[in-house]
VEXDREN-2710 file (C-alpha; in Angstrom, 1 decimal):
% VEXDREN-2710
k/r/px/py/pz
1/UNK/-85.7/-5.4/-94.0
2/UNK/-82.2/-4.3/-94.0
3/UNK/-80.2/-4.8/-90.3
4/UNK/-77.9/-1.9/-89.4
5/UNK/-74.7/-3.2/-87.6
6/UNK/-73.1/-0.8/-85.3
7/UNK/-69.6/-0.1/-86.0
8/UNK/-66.6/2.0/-84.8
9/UNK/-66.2/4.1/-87.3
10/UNK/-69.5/4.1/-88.3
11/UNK/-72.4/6.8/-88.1
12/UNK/-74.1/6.2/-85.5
13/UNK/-71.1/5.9/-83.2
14/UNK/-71.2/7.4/-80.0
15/UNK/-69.4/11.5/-79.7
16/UNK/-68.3/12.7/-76.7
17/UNK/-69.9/15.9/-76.0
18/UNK/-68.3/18.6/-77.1
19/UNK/-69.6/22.2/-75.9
20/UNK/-71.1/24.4/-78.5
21/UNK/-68.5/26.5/-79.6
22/UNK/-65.5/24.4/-78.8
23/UNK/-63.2/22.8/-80.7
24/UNK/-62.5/18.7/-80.6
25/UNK/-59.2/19.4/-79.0
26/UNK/-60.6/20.6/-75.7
27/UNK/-62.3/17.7/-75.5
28/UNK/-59.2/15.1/-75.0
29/UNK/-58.2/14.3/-71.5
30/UNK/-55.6/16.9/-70.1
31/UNK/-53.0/15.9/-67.9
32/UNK/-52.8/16.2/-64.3
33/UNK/-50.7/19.2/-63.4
34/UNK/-48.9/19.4/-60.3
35/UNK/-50.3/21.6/-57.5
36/UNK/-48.7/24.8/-56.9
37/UNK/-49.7/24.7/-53.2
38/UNK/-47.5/21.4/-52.6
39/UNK/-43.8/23.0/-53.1
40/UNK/-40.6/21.8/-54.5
41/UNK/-39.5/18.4/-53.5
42/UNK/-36.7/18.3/-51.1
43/UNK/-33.2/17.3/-52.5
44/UNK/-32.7/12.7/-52.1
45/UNK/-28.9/14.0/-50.8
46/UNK/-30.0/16.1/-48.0
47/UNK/-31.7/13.5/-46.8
48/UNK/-29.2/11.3/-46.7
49/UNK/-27.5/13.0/-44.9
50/UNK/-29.3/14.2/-42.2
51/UNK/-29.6/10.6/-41.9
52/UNK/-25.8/10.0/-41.4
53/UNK/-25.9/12.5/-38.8
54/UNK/-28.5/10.9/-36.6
55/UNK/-27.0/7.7/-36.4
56/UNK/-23.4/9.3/-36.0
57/UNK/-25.0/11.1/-33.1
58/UNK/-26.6/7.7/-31.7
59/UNK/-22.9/5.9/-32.2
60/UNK/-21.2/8.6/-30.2
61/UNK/-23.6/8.1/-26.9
62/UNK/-23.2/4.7/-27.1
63/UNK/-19.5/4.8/-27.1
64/UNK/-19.5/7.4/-24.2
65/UNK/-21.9/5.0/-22.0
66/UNK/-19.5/2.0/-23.4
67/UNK/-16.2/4.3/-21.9
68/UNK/-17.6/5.3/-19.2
69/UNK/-19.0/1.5/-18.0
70/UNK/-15.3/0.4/-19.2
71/UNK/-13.4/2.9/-16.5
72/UNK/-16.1/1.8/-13.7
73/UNK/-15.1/-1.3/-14.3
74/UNK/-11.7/-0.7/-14.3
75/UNK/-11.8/1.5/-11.1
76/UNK/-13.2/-1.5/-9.5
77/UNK/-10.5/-4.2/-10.2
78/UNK/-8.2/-2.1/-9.4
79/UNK/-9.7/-1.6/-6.0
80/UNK/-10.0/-5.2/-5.4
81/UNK/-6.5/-5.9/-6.5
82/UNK/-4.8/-3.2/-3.8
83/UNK/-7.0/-5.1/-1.1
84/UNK/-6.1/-8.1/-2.3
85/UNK/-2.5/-6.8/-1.7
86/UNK/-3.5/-6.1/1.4
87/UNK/-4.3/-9.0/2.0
88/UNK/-1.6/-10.5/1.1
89/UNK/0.6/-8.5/3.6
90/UNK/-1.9/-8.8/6.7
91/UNK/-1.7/-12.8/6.3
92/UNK/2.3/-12.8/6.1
93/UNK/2.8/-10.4/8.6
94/UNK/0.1/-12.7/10.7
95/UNK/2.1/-16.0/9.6
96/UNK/5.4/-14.2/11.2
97/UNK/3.6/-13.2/14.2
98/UNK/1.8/-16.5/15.2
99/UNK/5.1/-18.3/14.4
100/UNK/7.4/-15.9/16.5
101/UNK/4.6/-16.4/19.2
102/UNK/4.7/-20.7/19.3
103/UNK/8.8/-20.7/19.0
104/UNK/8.3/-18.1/22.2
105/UNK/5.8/-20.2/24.1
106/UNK/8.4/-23.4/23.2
107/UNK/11.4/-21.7/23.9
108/UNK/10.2/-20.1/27.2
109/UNK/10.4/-23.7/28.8
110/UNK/13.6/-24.3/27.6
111/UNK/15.1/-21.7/29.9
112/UNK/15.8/-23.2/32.8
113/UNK/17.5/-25.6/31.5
114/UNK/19.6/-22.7/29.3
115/UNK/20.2/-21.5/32.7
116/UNK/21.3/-24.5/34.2
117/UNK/23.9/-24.8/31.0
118/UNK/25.2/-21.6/31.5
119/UNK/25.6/-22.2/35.5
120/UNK/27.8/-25.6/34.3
121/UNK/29.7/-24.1/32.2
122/UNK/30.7/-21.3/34.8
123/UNK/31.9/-24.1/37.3
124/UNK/33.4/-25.8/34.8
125/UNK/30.9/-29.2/35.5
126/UNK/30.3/-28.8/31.4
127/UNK/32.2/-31.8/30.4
128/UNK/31.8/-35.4/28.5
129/UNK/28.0/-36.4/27.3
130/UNK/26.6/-33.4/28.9
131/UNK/28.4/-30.7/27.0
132/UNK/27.8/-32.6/23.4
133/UNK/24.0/-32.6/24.8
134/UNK/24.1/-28.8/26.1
135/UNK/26.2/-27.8/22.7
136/UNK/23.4/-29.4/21.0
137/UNK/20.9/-28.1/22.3
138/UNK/22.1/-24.3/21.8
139/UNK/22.4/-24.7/18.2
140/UNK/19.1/-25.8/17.8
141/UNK/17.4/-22.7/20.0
142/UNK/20.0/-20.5/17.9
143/UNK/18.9/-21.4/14.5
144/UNK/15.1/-21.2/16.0
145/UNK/15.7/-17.4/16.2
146/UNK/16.8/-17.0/20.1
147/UNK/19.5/-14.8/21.3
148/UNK/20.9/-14.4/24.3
149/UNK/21.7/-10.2/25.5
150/UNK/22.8/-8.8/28.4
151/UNK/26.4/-7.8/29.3
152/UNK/28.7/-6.5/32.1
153/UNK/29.4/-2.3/32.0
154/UNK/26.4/-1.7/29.4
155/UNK/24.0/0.9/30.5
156/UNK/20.4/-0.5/32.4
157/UNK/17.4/0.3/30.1
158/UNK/14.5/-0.8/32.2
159/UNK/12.7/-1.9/28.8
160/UNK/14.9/-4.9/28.1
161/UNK/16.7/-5.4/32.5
162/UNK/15.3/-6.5/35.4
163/UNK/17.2/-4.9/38.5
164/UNK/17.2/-7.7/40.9
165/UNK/20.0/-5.9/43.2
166/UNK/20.6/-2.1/43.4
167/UNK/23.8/-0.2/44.9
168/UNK/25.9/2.7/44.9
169/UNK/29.5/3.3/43.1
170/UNK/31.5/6.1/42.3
171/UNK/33.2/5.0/39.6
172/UNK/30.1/5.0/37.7
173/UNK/28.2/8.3/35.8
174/UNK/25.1/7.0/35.0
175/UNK/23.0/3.7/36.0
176/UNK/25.3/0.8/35.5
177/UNK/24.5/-3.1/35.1
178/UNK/27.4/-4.4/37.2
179/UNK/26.6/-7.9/37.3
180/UNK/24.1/-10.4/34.7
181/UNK/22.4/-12.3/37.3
182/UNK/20.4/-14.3/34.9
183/UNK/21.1/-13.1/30.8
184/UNK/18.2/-12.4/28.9
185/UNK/17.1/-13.9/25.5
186/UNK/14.6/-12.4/22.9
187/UNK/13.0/-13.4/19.4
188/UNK/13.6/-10.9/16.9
189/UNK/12.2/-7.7/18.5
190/UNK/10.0/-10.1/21.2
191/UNK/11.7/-10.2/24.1
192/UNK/11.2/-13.3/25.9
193/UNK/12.9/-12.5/29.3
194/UNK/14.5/-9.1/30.1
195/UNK/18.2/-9.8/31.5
196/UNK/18.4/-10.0/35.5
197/UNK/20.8/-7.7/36.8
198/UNK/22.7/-5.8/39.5
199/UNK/22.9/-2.1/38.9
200/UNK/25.1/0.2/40.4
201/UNK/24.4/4.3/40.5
202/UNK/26.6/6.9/40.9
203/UNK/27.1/7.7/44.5
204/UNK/25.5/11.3/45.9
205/UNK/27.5/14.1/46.4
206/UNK/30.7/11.7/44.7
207/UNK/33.2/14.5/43.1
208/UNK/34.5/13.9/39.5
209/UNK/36.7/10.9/39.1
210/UNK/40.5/12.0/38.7
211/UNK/40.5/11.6/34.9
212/UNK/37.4/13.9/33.9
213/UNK/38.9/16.6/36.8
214/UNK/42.7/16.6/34.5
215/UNK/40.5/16.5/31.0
216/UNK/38.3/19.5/32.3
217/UNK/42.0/20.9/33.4
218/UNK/43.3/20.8/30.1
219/UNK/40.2/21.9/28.3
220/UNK/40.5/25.2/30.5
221/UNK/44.2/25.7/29.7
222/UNK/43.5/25.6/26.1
223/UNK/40.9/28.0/26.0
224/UNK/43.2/30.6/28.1
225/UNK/45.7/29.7/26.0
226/UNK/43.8/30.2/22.7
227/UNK/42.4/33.8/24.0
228/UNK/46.2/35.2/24.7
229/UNK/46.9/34.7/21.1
230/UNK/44.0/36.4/19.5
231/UNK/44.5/39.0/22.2
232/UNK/41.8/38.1/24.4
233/UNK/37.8/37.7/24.3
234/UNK/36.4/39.8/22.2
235/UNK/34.5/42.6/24.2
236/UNK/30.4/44.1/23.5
END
């Protein structure tokens, strides 16, 4: 008995099944075709650049919120610097103040004995030791800032005198300090003792002093005089 050996090419190979009627190309595979239903692609470049324009748009609000934390913070030094100025100032002018005040409280004991200098040196007792001492001792109060005011003739200001003795003159024409009982001294614009004094006022009822009746005289001449040249006042 003969074998048969199935082969490729043989007989007995195996057909696919073709339809009656059709021919062996219909029965290769066909190709998948693309769906009409899913479109055209969209363009890769498009894409891209609707890419682009999102993170363009991203970078732009983070630099705004980057600005506008940057001129907060700016805003706020420069506030703390103009206090800081401030500062600055308020302590100075504080430093000035407090030291003005302690040379005051010091100086304020030294006046009586300024006052007993002063009261030598009008008797003429200021002489030898005691005048090196007293000279001495005036520089230093000088160069710590103290001055002495307070003069014969100068007009009483109730602010800076102290009337200790009042009278009437009539060579006067306004309040008048007419004798410096005790002079006064200051710091600066701190006054540490207004200037004692003796005031004279203008006596009531006193007519003008002889010079201001010949000036007021002479005034009235001139103004006659002036009106005869340009034919008198002028009239309505």
């Amino acid at each position: 008995m003969t074998e048969e050996t199935p082969g490729l090419g043989g007989e007995n190979a195996e057909q696919p099944d073709v339809p009656s009627g059709a021919t062996p190309d219909d029965a290769a595979p066909k190709a998948a075709e693309p769906s009409i239903a899913e479109g055209p692609a969209a363009p890769a470049g498009d894409a891209a650049s609707n890419k682009t324009s999102a993170q363009d748009v991203g970078l732009t609000a983070q630099l705004d919120q980057v600005r506008t934390a940057l001129n907060e913070r700016t805003a706020d030094l420069q506030r703390l610097q103009a206090e800081y100025q401030n500062y600055r100032r308020r302590v100075e002018r504080d430093k000035v103040t407090v030291k003005e005040i302690a040379a005051a409280n010091l100086l304020s004991e030294l006046l009586p004995s300024l006052d007993d200098i002063g009261r030598a040196r009008e008797h003429g007792e200021l002489v030898g030791g005691f005048k090196s001492v007293a000279e001495s001792l005036e520089t230093v109060v000088a160069k710590m800032g103290l001055q002495q005011f307070g003069k014969e003739g100068e007009p009483f200001d109730p602010t800076i005198h102290e009337a200790l003795m009042h009278s009437y003159a009539p060579d006067v024409t306004e309040t008048t300090c007419v004798a410096i009982l005790q002079p006064g001294y200051r710091i600066g614009e701190r006054t540490i003792r207004p200037a004692r004094v003796a005031v004279a006022e203008p006596q009531p009822g006193a007519q003008p002093a002889k010079g201001d009746t010949e000036a007021a005289a002479s005034a009235d001449s001139a103004d006659v005089a002036e009106d005869k040249e340009t034919g008198g006042p002028d009239e309505g």
